[in-house]
C-alpha positions as CSV (number, residue, x, y, z in Angstrom):
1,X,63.5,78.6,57.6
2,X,66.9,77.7,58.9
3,X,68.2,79.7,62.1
4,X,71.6,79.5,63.3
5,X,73.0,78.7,66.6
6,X,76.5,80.4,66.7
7,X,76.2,83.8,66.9
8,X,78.0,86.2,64.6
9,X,80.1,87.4,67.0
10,X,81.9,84.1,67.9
11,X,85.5,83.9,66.4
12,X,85.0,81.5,63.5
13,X,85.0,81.9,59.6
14,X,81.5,81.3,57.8
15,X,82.5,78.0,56.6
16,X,83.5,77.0,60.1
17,X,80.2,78.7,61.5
18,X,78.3,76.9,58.6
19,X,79.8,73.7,59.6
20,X,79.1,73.7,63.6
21,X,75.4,74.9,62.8
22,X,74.6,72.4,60.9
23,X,76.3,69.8,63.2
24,X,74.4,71.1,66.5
25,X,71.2,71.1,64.3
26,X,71.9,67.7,63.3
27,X,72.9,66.5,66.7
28,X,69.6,67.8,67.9
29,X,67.5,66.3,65.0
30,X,69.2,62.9,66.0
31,X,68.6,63.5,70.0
32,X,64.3,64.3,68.7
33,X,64.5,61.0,66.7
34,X,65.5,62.8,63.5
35,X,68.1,60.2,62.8
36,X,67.3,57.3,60.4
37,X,70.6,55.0,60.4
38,X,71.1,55.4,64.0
39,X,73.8,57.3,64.6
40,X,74.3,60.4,65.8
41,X,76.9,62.9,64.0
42,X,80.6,61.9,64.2
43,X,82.9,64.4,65.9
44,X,85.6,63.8,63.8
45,X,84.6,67.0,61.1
46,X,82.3,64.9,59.0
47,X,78.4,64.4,58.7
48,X,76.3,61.6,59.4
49,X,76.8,61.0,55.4
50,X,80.6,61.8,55.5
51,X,80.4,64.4,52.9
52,X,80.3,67.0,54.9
53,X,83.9,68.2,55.9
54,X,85.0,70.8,58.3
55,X,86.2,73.3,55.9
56,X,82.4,73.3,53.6
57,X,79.0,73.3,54.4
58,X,76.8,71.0,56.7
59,X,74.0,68.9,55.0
60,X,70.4,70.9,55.7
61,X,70.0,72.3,59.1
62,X,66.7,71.7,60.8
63,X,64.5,74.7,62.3
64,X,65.7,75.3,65.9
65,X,65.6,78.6,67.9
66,X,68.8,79.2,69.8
67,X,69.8,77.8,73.3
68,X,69.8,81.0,75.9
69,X,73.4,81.1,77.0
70,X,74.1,80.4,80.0
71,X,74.9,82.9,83.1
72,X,78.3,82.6,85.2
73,X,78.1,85.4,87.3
74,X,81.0,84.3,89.2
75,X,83.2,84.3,86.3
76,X,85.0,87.3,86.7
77,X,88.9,87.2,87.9
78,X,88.2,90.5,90.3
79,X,85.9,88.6,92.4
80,X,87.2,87.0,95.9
81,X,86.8,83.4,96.1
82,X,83.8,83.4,98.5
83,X,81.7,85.6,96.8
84,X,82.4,83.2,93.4
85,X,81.3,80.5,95.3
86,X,78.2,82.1,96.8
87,X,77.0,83.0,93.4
88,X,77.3,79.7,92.8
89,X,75.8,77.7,95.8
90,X,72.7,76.6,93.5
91,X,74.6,76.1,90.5
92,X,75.0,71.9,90.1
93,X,78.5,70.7,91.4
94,X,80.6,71.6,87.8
95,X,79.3,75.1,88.1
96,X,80.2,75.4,92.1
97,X,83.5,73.4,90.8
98,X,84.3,76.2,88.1
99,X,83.7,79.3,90.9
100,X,86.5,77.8,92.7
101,X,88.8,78.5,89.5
102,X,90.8,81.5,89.3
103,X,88.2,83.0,86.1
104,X,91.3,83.5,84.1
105,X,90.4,81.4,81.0
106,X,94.8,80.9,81.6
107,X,94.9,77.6,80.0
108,X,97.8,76.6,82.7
109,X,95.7,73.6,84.0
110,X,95.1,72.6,80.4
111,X,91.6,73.3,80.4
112,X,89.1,76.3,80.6
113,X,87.8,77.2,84.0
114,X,84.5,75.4,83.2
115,X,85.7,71.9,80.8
116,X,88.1,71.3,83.9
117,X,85.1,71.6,86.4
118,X,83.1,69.5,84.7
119,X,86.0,66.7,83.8
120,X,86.2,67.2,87.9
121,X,82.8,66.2,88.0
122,X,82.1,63.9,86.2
123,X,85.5,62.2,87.6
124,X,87.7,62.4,84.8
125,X,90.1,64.6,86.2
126,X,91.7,63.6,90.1
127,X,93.7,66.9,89.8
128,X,92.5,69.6,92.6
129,X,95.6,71.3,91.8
130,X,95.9,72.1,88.6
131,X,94.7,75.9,88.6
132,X,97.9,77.5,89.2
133,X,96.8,81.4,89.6
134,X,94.0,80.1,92.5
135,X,96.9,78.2,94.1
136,X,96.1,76.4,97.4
137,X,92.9,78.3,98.0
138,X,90.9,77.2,94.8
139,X,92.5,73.7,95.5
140,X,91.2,73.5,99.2
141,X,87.8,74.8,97.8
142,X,87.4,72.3,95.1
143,X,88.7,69.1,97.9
144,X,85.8,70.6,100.2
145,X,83.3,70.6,97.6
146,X,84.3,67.1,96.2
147,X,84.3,65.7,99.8
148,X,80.5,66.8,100.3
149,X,77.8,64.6,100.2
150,X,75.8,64.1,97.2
151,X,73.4,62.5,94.7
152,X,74.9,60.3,91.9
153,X,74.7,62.1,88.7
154,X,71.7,60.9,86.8
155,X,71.8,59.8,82.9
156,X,69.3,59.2,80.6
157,X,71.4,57.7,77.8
158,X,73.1,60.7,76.4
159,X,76.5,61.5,75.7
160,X,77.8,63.9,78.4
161,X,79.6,66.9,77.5
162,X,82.9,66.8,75.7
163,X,85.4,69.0,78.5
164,X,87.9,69.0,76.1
165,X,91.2,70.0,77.3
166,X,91.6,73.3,75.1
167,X,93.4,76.7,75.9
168,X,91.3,79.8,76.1
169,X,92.4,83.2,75.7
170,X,94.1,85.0,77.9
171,X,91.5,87.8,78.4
172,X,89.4,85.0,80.0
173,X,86.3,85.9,77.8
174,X,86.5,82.5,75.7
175,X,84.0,79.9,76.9
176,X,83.5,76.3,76.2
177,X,82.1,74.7,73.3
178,X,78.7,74.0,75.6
179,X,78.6,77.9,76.7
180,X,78.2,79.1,73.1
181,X,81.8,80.3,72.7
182,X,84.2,77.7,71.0
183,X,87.5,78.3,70.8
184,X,88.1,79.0,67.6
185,X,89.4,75.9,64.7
186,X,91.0,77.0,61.2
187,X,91.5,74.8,58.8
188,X,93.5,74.5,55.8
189,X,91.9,76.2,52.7
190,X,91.9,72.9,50.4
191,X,91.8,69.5,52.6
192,X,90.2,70.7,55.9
193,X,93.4,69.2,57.6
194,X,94.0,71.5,60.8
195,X,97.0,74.1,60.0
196,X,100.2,73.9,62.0
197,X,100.0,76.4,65.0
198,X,96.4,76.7,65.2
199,X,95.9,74.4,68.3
200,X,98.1,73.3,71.2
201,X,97.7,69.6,69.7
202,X,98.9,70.9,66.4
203,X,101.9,73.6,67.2
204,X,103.8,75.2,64.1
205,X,107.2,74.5,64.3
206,X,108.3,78.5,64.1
207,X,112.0,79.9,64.7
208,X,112.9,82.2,67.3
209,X,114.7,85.8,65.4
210,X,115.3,88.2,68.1
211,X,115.4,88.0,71.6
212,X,116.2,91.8,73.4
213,X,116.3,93.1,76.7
214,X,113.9,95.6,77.5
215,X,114.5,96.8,81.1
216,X,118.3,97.7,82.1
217,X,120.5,95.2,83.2
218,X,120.7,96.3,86.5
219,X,116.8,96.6,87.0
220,X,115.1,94.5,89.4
221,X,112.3,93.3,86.6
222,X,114.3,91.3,83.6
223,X,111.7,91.5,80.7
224,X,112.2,90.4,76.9
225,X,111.4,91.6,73.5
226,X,111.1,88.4,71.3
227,X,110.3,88.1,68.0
228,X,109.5,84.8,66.1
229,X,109.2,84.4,62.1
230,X,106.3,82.2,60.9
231,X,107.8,81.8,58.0
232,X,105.4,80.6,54.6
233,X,103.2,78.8,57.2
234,X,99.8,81.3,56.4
235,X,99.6,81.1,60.0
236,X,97.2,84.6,61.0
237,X,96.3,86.6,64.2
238,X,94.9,89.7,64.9
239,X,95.6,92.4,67.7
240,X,94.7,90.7,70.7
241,X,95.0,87.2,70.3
242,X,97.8,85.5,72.8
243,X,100.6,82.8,71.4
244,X,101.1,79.8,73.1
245,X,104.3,78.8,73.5
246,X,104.7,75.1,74.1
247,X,108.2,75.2,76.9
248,X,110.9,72.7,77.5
249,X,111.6,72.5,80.9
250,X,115.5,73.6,81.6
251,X,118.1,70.9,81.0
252,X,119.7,71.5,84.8
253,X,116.4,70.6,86.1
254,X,116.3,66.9,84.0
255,X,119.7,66.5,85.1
256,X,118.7,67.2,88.8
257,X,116.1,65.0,88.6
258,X,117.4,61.9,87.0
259,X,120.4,62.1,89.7
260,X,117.6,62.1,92.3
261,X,115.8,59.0,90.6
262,X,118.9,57.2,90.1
263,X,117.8,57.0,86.3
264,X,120.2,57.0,83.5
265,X,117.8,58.9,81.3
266,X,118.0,56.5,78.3
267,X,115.2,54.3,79.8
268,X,112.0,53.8,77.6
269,X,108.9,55.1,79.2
270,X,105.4,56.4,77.6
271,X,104.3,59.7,77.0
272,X,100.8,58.4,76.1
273,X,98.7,57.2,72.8
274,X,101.5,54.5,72.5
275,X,104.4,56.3,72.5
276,X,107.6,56.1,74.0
277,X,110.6,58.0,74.7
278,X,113.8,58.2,76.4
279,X,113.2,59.6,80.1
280,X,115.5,62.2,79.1
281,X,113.5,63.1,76.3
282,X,110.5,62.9,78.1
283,X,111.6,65.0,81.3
284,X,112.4,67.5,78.9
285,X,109.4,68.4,76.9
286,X,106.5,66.2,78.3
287,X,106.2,66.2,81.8
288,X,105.7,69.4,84.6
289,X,108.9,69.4,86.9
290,X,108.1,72.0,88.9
291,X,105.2,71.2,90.9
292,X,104.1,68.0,92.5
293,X,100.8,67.0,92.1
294,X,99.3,64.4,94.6
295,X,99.8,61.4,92.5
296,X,103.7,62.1,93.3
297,X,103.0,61.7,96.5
298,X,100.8,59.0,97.0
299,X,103.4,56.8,94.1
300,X,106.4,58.0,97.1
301,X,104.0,56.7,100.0
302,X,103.6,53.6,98.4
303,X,107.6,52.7,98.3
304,X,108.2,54.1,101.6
305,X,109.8,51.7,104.0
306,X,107.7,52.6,107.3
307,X,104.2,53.6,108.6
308,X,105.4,56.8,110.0
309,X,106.9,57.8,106.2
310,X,104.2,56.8,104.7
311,X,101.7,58.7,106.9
312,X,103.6,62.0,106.6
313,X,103.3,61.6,102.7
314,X,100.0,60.5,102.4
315,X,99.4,64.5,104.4
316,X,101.7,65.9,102.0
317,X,98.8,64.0,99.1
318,X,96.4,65.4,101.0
319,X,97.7,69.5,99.9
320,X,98.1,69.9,104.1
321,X,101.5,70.5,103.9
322,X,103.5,73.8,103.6
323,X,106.5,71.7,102.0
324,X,104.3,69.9,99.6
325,X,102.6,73.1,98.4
326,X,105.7,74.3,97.0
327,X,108.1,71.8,96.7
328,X,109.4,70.2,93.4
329,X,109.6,67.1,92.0
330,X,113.6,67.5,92.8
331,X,112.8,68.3,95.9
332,X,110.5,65.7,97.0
333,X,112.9,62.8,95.3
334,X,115.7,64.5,97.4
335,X,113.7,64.6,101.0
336,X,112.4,61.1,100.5
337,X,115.8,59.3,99.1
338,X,114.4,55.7,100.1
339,X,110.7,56.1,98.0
340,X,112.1,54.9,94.9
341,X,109.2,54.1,92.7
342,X,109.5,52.4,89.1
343,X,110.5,54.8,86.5
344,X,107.4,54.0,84.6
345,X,105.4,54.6,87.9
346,X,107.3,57.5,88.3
347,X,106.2,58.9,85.3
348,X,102.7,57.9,85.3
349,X,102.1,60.2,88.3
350,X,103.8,63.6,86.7
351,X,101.8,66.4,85.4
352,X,101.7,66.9,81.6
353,X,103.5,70.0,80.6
354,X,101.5,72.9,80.2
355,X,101.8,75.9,77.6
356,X,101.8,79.0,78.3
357,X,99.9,82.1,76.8
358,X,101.1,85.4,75.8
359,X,100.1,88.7,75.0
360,X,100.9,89.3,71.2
361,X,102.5,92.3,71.0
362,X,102.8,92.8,66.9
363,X,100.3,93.7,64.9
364,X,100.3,91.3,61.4
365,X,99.8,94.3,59.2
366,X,102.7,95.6,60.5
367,X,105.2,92.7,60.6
368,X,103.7,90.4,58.2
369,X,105.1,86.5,58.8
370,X,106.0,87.8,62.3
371,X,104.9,87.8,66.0
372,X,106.2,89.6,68.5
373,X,106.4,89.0,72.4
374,X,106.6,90.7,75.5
375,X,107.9,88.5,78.1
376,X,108.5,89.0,82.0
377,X,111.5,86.5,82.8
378,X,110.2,84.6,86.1
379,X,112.9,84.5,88.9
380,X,111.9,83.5,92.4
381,X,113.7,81.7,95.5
382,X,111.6,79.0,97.4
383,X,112.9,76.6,99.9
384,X,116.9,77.8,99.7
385,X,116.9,77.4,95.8
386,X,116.7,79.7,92.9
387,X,114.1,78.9,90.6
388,X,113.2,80.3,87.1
389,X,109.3,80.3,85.3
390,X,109.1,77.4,82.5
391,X,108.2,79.1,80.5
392,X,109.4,82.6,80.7
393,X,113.1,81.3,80.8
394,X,112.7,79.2,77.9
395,X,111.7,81.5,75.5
396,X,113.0,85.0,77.3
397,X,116.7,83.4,78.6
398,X,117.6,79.8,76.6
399,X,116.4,80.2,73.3
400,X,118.4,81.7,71.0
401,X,118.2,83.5,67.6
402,X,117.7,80.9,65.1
403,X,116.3,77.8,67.5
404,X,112.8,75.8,66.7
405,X,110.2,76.8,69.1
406,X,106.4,75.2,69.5
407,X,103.8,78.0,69.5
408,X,100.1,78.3,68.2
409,X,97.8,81.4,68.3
410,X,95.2,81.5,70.6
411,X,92.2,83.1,69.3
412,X,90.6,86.1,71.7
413,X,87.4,88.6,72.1
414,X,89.8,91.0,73.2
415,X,89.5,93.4,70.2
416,X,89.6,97.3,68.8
417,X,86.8,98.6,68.2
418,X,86.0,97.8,64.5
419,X,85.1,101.9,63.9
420,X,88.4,103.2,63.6
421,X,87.2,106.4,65.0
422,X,86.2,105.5,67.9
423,X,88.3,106.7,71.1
424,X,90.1,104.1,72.6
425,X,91.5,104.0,76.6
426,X,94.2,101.8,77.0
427,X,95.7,100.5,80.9
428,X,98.7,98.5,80.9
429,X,101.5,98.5,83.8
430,X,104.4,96.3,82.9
431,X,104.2,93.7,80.2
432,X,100.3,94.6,80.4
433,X,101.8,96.8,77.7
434,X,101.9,94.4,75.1
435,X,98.5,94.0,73.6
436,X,98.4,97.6,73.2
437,X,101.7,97.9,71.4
438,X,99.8,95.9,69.3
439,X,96.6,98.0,68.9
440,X,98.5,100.9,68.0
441,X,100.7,99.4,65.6
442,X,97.2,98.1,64.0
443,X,95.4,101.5,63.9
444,X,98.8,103.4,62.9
445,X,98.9,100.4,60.0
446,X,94.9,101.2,59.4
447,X,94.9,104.9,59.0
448,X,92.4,105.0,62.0
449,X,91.5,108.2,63.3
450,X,90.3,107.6,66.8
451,X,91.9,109.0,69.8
452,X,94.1,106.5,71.6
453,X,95.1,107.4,75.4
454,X,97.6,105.4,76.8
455,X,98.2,104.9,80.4
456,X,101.2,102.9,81.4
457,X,103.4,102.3,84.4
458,X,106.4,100.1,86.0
459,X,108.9,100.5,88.9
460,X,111.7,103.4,87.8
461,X,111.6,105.0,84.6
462,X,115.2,104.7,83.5
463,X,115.6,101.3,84.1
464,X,111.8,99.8,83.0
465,X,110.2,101.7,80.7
466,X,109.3,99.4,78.2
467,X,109.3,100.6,74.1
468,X,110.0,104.0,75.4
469,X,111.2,105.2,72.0
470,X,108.5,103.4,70.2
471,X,105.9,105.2,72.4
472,X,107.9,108.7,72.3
473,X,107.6,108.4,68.8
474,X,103.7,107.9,68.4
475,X,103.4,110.6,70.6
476,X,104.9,112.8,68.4
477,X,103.0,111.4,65.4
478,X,99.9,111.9,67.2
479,X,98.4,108.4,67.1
480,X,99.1,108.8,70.6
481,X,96.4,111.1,71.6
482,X,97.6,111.3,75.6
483,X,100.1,109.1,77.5
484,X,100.3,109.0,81.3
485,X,102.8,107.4,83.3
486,X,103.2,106.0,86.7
487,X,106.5,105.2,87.8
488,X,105.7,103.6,91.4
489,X,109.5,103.7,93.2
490,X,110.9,106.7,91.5
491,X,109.2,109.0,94.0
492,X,108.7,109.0,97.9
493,X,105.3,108.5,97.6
494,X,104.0,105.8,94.9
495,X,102.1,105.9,91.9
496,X,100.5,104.2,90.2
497,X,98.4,103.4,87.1
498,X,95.2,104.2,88.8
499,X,96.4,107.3,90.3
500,X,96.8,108.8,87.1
501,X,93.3,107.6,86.0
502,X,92.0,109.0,89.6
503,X,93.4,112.6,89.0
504,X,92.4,113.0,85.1
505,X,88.9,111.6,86.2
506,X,86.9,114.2,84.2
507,X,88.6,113.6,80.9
508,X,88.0,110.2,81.7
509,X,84.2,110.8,81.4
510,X,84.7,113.0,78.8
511,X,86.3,110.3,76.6
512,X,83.7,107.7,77.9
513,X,80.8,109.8,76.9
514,X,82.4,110.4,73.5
515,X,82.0,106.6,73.1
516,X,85.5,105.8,74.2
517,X,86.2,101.9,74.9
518,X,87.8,101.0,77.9
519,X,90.9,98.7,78.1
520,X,92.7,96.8,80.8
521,X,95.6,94.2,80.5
522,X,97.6,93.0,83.6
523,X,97.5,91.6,87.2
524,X,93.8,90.4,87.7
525,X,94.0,90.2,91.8
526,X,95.0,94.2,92.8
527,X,95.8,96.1,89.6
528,X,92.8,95.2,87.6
529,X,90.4,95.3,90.3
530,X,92.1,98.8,91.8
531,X,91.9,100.3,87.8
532,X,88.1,99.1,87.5
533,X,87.5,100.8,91.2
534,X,88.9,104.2,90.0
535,X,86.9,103.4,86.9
536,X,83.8,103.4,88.6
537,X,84.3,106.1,91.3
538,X,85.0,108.6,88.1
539,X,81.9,107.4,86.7
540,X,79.9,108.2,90.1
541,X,81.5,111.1,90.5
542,X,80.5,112.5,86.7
543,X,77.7,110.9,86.0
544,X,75.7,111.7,89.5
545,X,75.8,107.9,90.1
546,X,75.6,106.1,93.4
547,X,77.5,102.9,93.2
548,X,74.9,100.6,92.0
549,X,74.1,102.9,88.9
550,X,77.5,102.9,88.2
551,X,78.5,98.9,88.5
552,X,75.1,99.0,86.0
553,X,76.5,101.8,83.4
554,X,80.2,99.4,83.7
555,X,77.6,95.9,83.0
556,X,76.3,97.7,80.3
557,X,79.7,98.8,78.7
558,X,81.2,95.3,79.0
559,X,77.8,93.9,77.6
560,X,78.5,96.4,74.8
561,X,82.0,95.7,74.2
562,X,83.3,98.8,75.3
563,X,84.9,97.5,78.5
564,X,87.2,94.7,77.8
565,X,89.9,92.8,79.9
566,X,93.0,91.0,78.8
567,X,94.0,89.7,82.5
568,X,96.1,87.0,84.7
């Protein structure tokens, strides 16, 4: 008898699930001295025999019950930083390394929460600062935690594991290849080649068709509608899934910074495995400009001309300094003119350039050979100077109809139920919106007959009310079964998403005992955690619940599928 060790519910195709089970089950065969040429199985897609590609089927699996998965009770975005870490104070040091992380599965740092604890730990990665969303506070956690005392790791001759530096979904429910949930690999039909756009290491090269303003020109919140053909690329997603969008960083910005370095921008410099670019090139599309890690400022203490300089930057390293904590690599080049570094130093001390996930807000059956976008433009001031989001501005401001851009899909758990008549409850404030733009495009396209209530929200409703005449016309279709809105500045008292949940709380329970599923897709710090506290006062107050009963009756929903979260 052969048993399998991915579970049906992980997000691959059978020949893909075929493939990994017969690779785990050969990799433990070779770990019990099942091997007999004394190798264990190659990680580049084939077998021990080299017959056995990616796209087919494994050579013969050996008996093996499944590994338990294992727990992370901390790994939930709603929980406060102490209370992650106190869930994981027996946990070995990757685990209490991964409950400093923000839970978000974001991909910013160019891992998941748990590969980029582990690479941490096992001393791979010398980045503390890397998780954007936890800021300063996961970065001081992590610098405590590595500064502690402790045993060297033991080994006993086996490969450790692989923290490959993949990016998860944006719903934060993918896990790491040794948690049982792999992000998800497609591969082409006839050569097991990887297809274009299914991986941040193998983008499709896509074109940008649309790019329209949502929100009124004069509204505080500037956020996009962008639409991007795939063209004949087969490329697939379902409602749910995110795009990653690979950025270019803003051509000002290079400019800035090569005036600061002195650097013409036609020097040669390398990008890594062997190759080289222009510094121009490579400011552009390669390297993070916007932050400075503490390599930056170790490289700048090391040309500084005196002790005193080089003390104050070797604080700045140390993530102890206001300045440092927000200041960019512009910035620091301009406050420390005489720390002139080689441009190849230079460069080796910048962060790679991370993509960036989004909701996709299109469903394929709909707008077949498209993908659609909904995307909050990022404006901020810091330190006297107007600064933009990578990102957002790239893709929401300076591309234009008709440019190249890098994306892949992002595969996700965050999913309709598959019983099209099955209820759905859907919370989204702002461009939390955009998942469920795609859900109901999907059931409208499926013919599905469940009840869909919508609850949705933003600042002022003539200046941000985002696919208002989309939704206006669902409503009137009836695919929309109920839509609430909460417009939080239009009124002298505000409102919000959770209000409107809070005074409907009996249909709420009505919908949830009719088998509804639950849905939330926003901010993870206030919003989400304020929505899933109204959630489970309704559920207390209905079900004759105290709050333990009703945390347990939300565990099992989420257990169940029924409560899912798309947050960040």
């Amino acid at each position: 008898m052969t048993m399998t060790m991915i579970p049906e519910s992980a997000p691959f195709t059978n020949q893909q699930r075929a493939w990994l089970n017969g690779f785990f089950a050969a990799l433990l065969n070779t770990q019990e001295g099942g091997a007999t040429n004394g190798h264990g199985p190659a990680l580049n897609g084939h077998a021990q025999n080299g017959h056995a590609e990616l796209n087919g089927c494994a050579s013969a699996a050996i008996v093996a019950a499944p590994a338990e998965e294992e727990a992370f009770p901390w790994h939930d975005p709603a929980l406060p930083l102490d209370e992650r870490l106190a869930l994981a104070v027996d946990r070995p040091l990757e685990r209490k390394l991964m409950s400093c992380m923000a839970q978000l599965n974001c991909g910013a740092c160019g891992y998941l929460c748990q590969s980029y604890g582990e690479a941490i730990a096992r001393g791979e990665e010398k980045d503390l600062t890397r998780c954007t969303p936890g800021g300063g506070d996961t970065a001081k956690a992590l610098k405590k935690l590595m500064a502690e005392p402790r045993e060297p790791a033991a080994t006993n001759g086996t490969a450790t594991a692989i923290a490959a530096p993949v990016v998860a979904a944006a719903n934060g429910s993918a896990k790491a290849a040794t948690n049982g949930h792999a992000a998800a690999v497609t591969t082409s039909p006839t050569n097991g080649a990887a297809m274009p756009g299914t991986s941040r290491q193998n983008p499709l090269l896509a074109v940008l068709v649309e790019n329209r303003r949502l929100t009124h020109v004069d509204a505080p919140k500037d956020t996009r509608h962008v639409v991007i053909d795939l063209g004949d690329s087969g490329l697939e997603y379902e409602a749910g899934d995110s795009l990653g969008i690979l950025p270019m960083n803003c051509p000002q910005l290079v400019d800035e910074t090569l005036a600061a370095l002195g650097a013409t921008g036609a020097e040669s410099v390398s990008v890594g495995d062997s190759r080289r670019k222009s510094l121009r090139q490579a400011l552009a599309g390669d390297f993070q400009l916007t932050k400075c890690r503490p390599a930056m400022w170790e490289l700048l203490a090391e040309s500084a001309a005196d002790d005193v300089l080089k003390e104050e930057l070797k604080i700045a390293a140390s993530g102890n300094d206001d300045f440092a904590a927000t200041a960019d690599v512009v910035d620091a080049l301009r406050k420390y003119p005489s720390c002139r570094p080689s441009v190849d130093a230079f460069v080796g001390a910048l962060g790679k350039l991370q993509p960036r996930l989004y909701s996709i807000s299109s469903s394929q059956r709909k707008h077949p050979g498209q993908v659609h976008l909904t995307v909050g433009v990022v404006q901020f001031e810091s330190l006297g100077k107007r600064r933009h989001g990578v990102a957002s501005h790239y893709i929401g401001v300076r591309s234009r109809p008709g440019e190249a851009v890098r994306v892949f899909v992002q595969k996700s758990r965050f999913r309709l139920p598959t019983d099209d008549a099955t209820p759905v409850i859907m919370v989204g404030p702002g461009t939390g919106i955009a998942p469920f733009r795609a859900f109901l495009e999907e059931r409208e396209a499926r013919g599905a007959k469940g009840k869909n209530w919508l609850v949705f929200g933003n600042q002022y409703i003539d200046y941000d009310f985002l696919y208002r005449e989309e939704l206006d016309a669902w409503c009137d279709a009836d695919l929309i079964t109920r839509l609430d809105l909460a417009f939080s500045r239009d009124g002298a008292k505000k409102v919000y998403v959770q209000d409107r949940l809070r005074e409907n709380a009996a249909e709420l329970w009505d919908w949830l005992q009719a088998g509804a599923h639950f849905y939330i897709c926003g901010d993870a710090k206030r919003m989400a955690v304020d929505v899933e506290t109204t959630l489970r006062e309704a559920i207390m107050q209905h079900a004759g619940l105290d709050e333990a009963g009703a945390k347990k009756y939300l565990a099992d929903m989420q257990k169940a599928g029924r409560y899912q979260k798309d947050v960040y």
